[in-house]
N, C-alpha and C positions, 0 to 999 in steps of 0.2 A: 406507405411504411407498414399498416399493418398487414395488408397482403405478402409482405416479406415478412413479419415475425410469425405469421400463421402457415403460411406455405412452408417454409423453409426450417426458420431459427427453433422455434416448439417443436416439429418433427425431431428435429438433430437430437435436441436433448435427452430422447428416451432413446438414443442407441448407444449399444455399450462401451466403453472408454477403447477398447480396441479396435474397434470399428473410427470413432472419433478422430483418433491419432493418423488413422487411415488419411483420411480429409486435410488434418493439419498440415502433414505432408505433402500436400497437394498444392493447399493453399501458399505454406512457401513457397515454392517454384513460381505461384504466380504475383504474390509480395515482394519475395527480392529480386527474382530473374525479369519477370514481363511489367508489372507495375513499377518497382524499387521505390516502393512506399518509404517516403523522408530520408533517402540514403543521405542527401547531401546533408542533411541534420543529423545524423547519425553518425555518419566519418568524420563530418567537422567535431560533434561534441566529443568524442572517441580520441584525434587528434590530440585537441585541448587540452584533455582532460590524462592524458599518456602521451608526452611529446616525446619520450625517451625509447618506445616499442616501435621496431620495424612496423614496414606499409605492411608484411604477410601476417602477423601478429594480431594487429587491428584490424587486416581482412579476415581473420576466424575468428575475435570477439564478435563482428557486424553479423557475422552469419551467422554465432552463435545465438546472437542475441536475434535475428527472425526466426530460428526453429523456436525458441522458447516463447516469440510473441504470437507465433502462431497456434502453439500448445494454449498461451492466456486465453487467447477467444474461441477455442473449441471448448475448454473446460468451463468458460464465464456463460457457453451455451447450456454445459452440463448442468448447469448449478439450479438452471429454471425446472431440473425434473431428479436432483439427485437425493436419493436418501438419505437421512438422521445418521444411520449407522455407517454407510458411503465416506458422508463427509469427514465422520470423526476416523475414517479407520485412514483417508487420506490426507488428513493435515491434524496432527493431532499435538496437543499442547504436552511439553515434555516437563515441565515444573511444576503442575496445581498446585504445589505442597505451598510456594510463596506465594499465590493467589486467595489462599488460602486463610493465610496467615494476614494477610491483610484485611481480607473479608471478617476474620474474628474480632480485629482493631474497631470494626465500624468504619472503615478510610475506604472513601472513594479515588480514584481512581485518574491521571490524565494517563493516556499511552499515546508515543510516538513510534511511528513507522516509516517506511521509505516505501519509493514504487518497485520491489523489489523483490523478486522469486514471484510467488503467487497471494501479493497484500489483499486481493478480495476475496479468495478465498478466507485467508487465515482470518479475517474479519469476521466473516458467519461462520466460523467452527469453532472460534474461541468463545464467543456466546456461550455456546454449550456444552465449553470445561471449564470456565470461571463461575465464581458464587454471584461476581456482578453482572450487571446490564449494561451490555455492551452499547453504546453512542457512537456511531460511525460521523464524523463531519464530511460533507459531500458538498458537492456543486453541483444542481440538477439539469439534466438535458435543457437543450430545447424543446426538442421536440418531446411535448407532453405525451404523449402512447409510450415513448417507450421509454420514459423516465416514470411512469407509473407503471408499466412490465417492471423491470428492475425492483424498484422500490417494492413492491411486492413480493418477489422471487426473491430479492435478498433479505426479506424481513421473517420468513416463512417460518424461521429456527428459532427467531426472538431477537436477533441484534435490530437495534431502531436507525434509523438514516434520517438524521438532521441537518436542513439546509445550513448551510455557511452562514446567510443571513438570522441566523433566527437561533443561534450557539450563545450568546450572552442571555438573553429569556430562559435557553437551556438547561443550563450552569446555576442560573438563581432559583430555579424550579427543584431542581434535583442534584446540588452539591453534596445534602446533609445525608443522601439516600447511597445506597450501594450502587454507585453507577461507576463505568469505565469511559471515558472517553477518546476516542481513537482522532489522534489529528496525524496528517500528511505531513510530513518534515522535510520532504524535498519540492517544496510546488515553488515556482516563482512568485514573489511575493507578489501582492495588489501594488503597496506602493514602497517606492526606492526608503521613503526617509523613516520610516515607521518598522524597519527589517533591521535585523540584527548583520553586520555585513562581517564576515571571515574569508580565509582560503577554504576553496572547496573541492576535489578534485582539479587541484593545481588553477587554480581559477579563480578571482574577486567574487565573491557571491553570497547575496542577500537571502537571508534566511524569516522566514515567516515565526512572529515570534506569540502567534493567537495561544500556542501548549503552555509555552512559560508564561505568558501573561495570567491566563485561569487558572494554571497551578499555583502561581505566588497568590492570588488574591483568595485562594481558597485552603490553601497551603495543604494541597493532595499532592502524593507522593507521584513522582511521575517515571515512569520504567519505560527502555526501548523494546519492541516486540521483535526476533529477529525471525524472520521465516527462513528455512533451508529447504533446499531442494534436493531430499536425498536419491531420487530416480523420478524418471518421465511419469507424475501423476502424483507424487509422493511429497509433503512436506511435512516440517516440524515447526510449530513454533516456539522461541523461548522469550520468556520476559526477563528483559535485565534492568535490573534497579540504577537510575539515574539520582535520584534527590528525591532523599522520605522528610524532608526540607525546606520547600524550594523558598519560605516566606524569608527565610536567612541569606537567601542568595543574593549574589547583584544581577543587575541587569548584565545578560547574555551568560551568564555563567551553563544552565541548561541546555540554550543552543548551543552552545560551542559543544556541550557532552553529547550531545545528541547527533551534531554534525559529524565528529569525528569517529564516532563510532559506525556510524552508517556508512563514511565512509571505507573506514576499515574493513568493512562487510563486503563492499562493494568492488574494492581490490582484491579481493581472495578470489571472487566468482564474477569478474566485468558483465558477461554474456546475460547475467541475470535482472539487471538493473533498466529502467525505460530510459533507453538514451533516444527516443527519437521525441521526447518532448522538450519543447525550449528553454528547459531551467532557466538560463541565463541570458534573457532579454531585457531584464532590468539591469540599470547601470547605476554602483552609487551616485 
């Protein structure tokens, strides 16, 4: 493996995004055409999830959606060699003024996100248009090399990546402190009975509820981060305020704002969303 991150994946990075896309394109032909990396998880979840759109409809979201996962891993190459100034001019936060404002409160921070547009990036670029410190929650490789590449490569700008295991020690270390916490809102939960369960793209499906739980016990405001994809390399992020609240709330009131807004996002632009991972293999 590391004979492939050093021959190959570090090479890539220092060549320029028009060269890159060059590659992307390549690599789709051999993702959908010759491999069809997860199609049958892909048209089934696609199906599911839009039982009401023609077979030709959902064959141009599926395509749509490998040119853009093939764009995710050329630019997740780029990221191990791209500039400060690079980053912010291609994903750039469009509201600091409410990040802002919060940061004057003294209020730290939970943020939810989905897998959707380019979420790693906007990760390590909002680091460095927010006054806090960004908290990525992550699941680390196995394979140690190249979850210590990563870990490194994406901490370069100052966002930190804290294991899943190790988010409660987190939270009580640094609630009182200007920090951001970034949790995943669409992963399939660990377990069925401990998930918040709603419709979800037309679907029964359990919602991971780790955001609302440390938002109520620490009673930080929690906002959705939306990333846009306004051209091939190009995004925006925007935070939108969910509950400056959440110790008032009940149980699920959050996920439920969180779920249906993501989804909302996620109907306007299908193609951009990870439909080839198994949301929905837990069953209430």
């Amino acid at each position: 493996m590391k004979i492939i991150f050093f021959l190959f994946i570090r090479p890539l990075s220092y060549l320029p995004f028009s060269v890159l896309y060059f590659f992307s394109d390549l690599l789709y032909l051999v993702v959908y055409h010759l491999i069809g990396y997860r199609k049958k998880v892909v048209y089934q979840n696609l199906r599911n999830a839009f039982p009401e759109k023609p077979a030709g409809d959902i064959n141009k979201i599926a395509k749509g959606f490998y040119r853009h996962l093939c764009d995710l891993i050329i630019e997740a190459i780029k990221l191990f060699h791209i500039s400060e100034s690079a980053l912010i001019d291609r994903c750039r936060l469009i509201n600091p003024a409410l990040m802002n404002n919060y940061a004057a409160q003294g209020k730290g921070l939970v943020l939810v996100a989905g897998h959707y547009s380019n979420w790693e990036m906007a990760g390590i670029a909002c680091d460095l248009q927010i006054p806090h410190q960004v908290v990525c929650i992550y699941t680390p490789l196995k394979n140690k090399f190249f979850n210590e590449q990563i870990r490194t490569s994406r901490s370069r700008f100052g966002m930190e990546l804290c294991p899943k295991l190790k988010v409660k020690k987190k939270f009580e270390e640094n609630h009182h402190k200007l920090t951001a916490f970034i949790f995943a809102a669409d992963q399939s939960p660990t377990s069925a009975r401990s998930a918040y369960w709603t419709r979800f793209l037309n679907q029964e499906t359990g919602v991971m509820v780790g955001a609302e739980k440390y938002a109520k016990k620490y009673d930080q405001p929690v906002l959705f981060g939306k990333v846009s994809k306004i051209k091939r390399g190009y995004y925006t992020i925007e935070f939108i305020p969910l509950e400056d609240h959440p110790k008032d709330t009940s149980f699920g009131a959050i996920s439920e704002k969180h779920t249906r807004l993501l989804e909302a996002i996620i109907e306007e632009q299908p193609e951009l969303w990870l439909w080839s991972h198994r949301r929905w293999k837990k069953k209430r």
